[in-house]
N, C-alpha and C positions, 0 to 999 in steps of 0.2 A: 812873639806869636800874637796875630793879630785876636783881638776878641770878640765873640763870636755874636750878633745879634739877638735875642732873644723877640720870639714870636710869642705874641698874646693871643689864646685863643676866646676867643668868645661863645657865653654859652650858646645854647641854643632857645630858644624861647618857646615856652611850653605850649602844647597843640589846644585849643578854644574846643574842647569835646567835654562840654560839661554833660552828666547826665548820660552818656555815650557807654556801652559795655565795652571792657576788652578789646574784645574783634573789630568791633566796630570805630572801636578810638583808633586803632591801627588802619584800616581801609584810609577814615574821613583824613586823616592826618599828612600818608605817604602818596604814592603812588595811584592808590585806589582813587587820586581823583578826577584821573585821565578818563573822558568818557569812552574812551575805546576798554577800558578795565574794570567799568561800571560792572557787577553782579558775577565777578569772575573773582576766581583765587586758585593762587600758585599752586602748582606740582610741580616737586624739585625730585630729582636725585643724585647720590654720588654715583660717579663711572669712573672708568680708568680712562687715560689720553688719549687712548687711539680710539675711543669708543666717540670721545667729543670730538677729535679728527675727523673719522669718520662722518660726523652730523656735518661738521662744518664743509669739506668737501664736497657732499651733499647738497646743501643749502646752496652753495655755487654752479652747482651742475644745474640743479633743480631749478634754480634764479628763483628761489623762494627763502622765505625766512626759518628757524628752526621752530618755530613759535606752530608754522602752518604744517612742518613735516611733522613734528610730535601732536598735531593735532590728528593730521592724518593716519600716522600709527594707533594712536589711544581708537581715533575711530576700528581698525581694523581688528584691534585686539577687540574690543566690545562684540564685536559683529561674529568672531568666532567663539567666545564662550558665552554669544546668545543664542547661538545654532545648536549647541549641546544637550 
């Protein structure tokens, strides 16, 4: 049996956020530092498959991203429990 290579992993080197809260070490650190994601944060949820089917199938029909569809939902949901 031949023997099996072993991979080093290396760490990761720690984010330059001295002085920085929590939140804000996570924003400067990830993602947060795509100017298109500037002043913005995530909303997640669980769904079941055919619910993220659904989106995806969507987003093809639609030729838009799910990013734009779920913005445009949150918009409509707002619009109707501001009418009440």
């Amino acid at each position: 049996m031949a023997a099996r290579a072993r991979i080093q992993l290396r760490p990761r080197p720690e984010p330059d956020v001295a002085g920085a809260s929590e939140p804000e070490a996570a924003i400067e650190t990830g993602a947060g530092d795509r100017a298109d994601r500037k002043n913005k944060r995530i909303i997640a949820g669980h769904f079941p498959k055919a619910t993220w089917a659904q989106l995806r199938a969507l987003c093809i029909q639609q030729d838009k991203t799910s990013q734009q569809l779920l913005e445009e939902a949150l918009t409509d949901l707002f619009q109707k429990y501001r009418s009440q």
